[in-house]
N, C-alpha and C positions, 0 to 999 in steps of 0.2 A: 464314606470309607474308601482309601484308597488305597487299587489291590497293588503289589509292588511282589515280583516275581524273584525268588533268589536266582543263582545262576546255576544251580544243580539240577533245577524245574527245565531251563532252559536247554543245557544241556541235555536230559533226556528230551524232551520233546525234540530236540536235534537229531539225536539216533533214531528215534521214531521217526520223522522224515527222511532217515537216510542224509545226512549232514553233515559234512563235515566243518567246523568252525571253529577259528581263530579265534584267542582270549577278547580282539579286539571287537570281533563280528559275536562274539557270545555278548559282552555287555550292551553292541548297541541293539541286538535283538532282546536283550532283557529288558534296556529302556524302553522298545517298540512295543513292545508287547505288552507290559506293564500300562503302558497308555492306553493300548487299544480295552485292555481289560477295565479300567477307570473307566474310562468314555462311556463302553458299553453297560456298566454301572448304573448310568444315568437311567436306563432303560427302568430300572426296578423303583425307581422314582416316583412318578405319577401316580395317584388311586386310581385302579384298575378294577374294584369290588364291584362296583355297579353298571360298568361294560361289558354288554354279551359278549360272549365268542363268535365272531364270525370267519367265515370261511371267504369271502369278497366284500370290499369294502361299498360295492354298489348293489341295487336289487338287480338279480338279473332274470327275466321270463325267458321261456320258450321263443327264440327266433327264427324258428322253421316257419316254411308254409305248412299248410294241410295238404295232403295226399289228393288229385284228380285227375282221375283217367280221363284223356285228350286221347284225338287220334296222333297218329306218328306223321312222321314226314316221308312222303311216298316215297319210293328209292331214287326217280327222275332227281328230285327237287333236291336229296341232300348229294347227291353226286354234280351236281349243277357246277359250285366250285372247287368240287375237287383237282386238282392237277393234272391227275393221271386216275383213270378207271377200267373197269372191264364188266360188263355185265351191271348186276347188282353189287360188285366187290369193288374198294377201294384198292389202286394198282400201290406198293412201296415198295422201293428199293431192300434188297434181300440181305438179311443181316446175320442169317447164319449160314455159317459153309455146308453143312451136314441135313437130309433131308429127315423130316419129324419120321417118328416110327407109327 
């Protein structure tokens, strides 16, 4: 069945987009449209009865690790490559004018 849009269809759907168009941009958007609507047609096509619904076309598991407490990295070691430091605090460049309250 092929769907074939009048130009009255087209025209509202133009004001609905805020549109303004030309007799000559109304009929080529009525042939555009008209296609895209046939094409998408096709879709109703295929027996789909016996196909679940899926929500991803692949299985997908759990790809996390599991949760384990490790010790941390002593403050020495992750300041090691830092740039700039002060103590146990990483030193950066100040990026507000105004001091926190």
């Amino acid at each position: 069945m092929s769907q074939s849009l009048d130009q009255a269809t087209v025209e509202h759907v133009a004001r609905l987009a805020r549109l303004r168009l030309g007799g000559d941009q109304l009929e080529m958007f009525r042939r555009q449209l008209s296609s895209i609507l046939s094409y998408m047609e096709q879709l109703n096509e295929p027996d789909t009865a016996d196909v679940p619904p899926t929500a991803h076309p692949l299985p997908l598991s759990n790809v996390f690790r599991e949760d384990e407490i490790r010790a941390s990295w002593e403050p020495q070691e992750a300041m090691r490559n830092a740039p700039s430091h002060q103590d146990d605090f990483f030193k950066v460049p100040k990026v507000l004018d105004q001091e926190a309250p």
